[in-house]
C-alpha positions in Angstrom: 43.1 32.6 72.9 40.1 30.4 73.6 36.6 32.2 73.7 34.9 33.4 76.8 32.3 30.7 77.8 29.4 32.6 77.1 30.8 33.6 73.8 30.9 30.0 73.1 27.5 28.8 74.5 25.7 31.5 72.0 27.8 30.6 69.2 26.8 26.5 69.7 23.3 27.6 70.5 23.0 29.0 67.1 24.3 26.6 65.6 22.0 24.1 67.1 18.8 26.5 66.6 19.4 27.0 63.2 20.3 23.2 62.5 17.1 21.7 64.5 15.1 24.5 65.6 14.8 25.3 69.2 11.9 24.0 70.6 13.7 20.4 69.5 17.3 21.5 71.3 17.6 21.0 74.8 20.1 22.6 77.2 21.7 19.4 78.1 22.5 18.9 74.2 23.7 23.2 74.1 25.5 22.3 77.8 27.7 18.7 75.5 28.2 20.7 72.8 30.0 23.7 75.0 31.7 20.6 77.0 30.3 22.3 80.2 28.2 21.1 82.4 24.3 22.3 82.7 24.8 24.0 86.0 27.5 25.8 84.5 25.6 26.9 81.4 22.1 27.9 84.3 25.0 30.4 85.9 25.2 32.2 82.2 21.6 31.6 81.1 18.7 29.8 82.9 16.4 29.6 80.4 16.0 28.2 77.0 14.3 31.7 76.3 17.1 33.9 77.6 19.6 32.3 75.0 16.8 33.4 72.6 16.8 36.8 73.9 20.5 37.1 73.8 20.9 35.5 70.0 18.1 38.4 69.0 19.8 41.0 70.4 22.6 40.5 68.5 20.4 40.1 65.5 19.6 43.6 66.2 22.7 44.6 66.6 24.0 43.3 63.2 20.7 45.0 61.5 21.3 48.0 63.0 24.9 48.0 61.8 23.7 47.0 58.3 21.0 50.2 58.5 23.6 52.6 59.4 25.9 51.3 56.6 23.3 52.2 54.3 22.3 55.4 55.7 25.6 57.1 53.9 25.0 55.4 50.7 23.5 57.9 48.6 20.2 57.3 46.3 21.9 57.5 42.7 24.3 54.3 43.8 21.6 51.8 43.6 24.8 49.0 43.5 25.0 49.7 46.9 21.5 49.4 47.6 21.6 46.2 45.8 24.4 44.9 48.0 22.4 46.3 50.9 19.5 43.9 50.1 21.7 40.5 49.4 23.4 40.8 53.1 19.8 41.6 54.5 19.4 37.8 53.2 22.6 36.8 54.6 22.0 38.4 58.0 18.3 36.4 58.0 19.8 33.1 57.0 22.8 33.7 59.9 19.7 33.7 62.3 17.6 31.9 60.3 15.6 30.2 63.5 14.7 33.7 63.9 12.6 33.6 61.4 11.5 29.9 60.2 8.9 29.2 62.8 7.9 32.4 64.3 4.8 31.1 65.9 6.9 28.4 67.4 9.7 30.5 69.0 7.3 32.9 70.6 5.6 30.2 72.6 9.4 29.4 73.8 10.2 33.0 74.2 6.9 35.4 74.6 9.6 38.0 75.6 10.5 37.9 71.7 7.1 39.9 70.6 8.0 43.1 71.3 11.4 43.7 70.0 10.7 41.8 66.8 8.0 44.4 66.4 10.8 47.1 67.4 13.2 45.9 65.0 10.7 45.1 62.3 9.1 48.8 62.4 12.4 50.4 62.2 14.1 48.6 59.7 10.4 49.4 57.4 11.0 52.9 58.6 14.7 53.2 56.9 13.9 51.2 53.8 11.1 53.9 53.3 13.8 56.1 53.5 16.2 54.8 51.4 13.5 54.1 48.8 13.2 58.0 48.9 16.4 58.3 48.4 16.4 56.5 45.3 13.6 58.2 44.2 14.8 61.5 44.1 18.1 60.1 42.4 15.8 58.9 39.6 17.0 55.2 40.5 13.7 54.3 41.0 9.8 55.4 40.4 6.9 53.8 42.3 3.4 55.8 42.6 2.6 57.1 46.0 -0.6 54.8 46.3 2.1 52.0 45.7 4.6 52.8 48.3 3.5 51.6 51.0 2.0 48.0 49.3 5.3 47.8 47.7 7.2 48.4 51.3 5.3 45.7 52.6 5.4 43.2 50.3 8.9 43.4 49.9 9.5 43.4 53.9 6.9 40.1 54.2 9.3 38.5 51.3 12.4 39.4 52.3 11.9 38.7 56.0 9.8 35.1 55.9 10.9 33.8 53.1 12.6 31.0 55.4 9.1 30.1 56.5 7.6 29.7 53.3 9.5 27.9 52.4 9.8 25.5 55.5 6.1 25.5 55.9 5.0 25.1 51.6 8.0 23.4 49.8 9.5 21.1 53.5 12.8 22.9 53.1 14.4 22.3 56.6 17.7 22.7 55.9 18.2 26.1 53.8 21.1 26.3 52.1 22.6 29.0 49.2 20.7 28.2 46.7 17.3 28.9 48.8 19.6 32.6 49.5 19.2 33.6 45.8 16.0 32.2 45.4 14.5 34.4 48.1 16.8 37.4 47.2 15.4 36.6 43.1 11.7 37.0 44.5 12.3 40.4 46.2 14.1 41.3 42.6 11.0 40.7 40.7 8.9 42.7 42.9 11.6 46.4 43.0 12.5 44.9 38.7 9.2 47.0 37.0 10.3 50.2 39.1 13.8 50.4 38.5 15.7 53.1 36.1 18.0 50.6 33.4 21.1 51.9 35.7 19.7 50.6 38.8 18.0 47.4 37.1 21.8 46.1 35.9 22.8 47.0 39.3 20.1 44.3 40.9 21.0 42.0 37.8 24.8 42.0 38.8 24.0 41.5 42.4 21.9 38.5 41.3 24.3 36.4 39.7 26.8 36.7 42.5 26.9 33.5 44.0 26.3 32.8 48.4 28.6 31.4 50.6 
């Protein structure tokens, strides 16, 4: 059964933001690559920014998913943790327009600021958690005036990564080797504070290859 046409618009538009980056793709090009016409595509969404809107929600929606996965995972499996973190990096590169040009995308959808911020302080709020969680497990042991730089370095990494990279090395097109290399610079910054266990844990996650 062919998908709906909406279903199939997002799915192009995705692949065209992530490809070239939205403020290049135009709705004519989204409307050819549907094979629909652009008065058909205005009926579903009139705006570039309401295909951003609609991509972003079901960013959330996967996040939240991938947070309430983890919510059940107690502290002392840290392989689970582990696997927690490497499809956080697999969910960003999914939507990776989401996050290469931030800047960019807001002045194309200003509608974007607020739930990025929504998303962004919940997610922060349940990796605090599950850090807690590990904690108390013995998995892991940061200092309390660490926590929270530790939280937020590894949040800045592990979310704009993509844009470092696009903006300081010219990497456009991010492929699975730019995965593990983002995934390997979150590792050294959780390495000094893991237990042995939980350190072979995020050394086995590491050598399993993307895609």
């Amino acid at each position: 059964m062919r998908p709906k046409t909406r279903e199939r618009i997002l799915v192009s538009t995705l692949s065209l933001f992530n490809q070239k980056g939205p403020e290049t793709v135009t709705t004519a090009e989204i409307a050819e690559s549907v094979r629909i016409n652009q008065g058909n595509l205005y009926y579903y969404f009139r705006t570039k920014e309401s295909l951003v809107l609609a991509l972003f929600s079901r960013f959330e929606t996967d996040a939240l998913a991938l947070v309430a996965s983890a919510e059940v995972v107690p502290g002392s499996d840290s392989k689970a943790y582990a696997g927690f973190l490497r499809k956080w990096f697999s969910l960003v590169w999914t939507y990776r327009f989401l996050f290469r040009d931030i800047p960019g995308l807001l002045a194309i959808a200003p509608g974007l600021r607020e739930p990025i911020l929504a998303v962004s302080a919940g997610m922060r709020l349940s990796v605090d958690v599950f850090f807690q969680r590990m904690q108390d497990a013995g998995r892991i042991n940061v200092a309390a005036d660490d926590r929270k730089a530790l939280l937020t370095n590894i949040w800045i990494v592990s979310t704009y990564w993509a844009v470092y990279l696009g903006l300081q090395e010219g990497v456009r097109d991010l492929g699975a080797e730019h995965l593990h290399w983002g995934l390997s610079q979150v590792a050294s910054l959780l390495r000094p504070h893991l237990s042995p266990e939980a350190r072979a844990d995020l050394e086995a996650t590491l050598s399993e290859p993307f895609g």
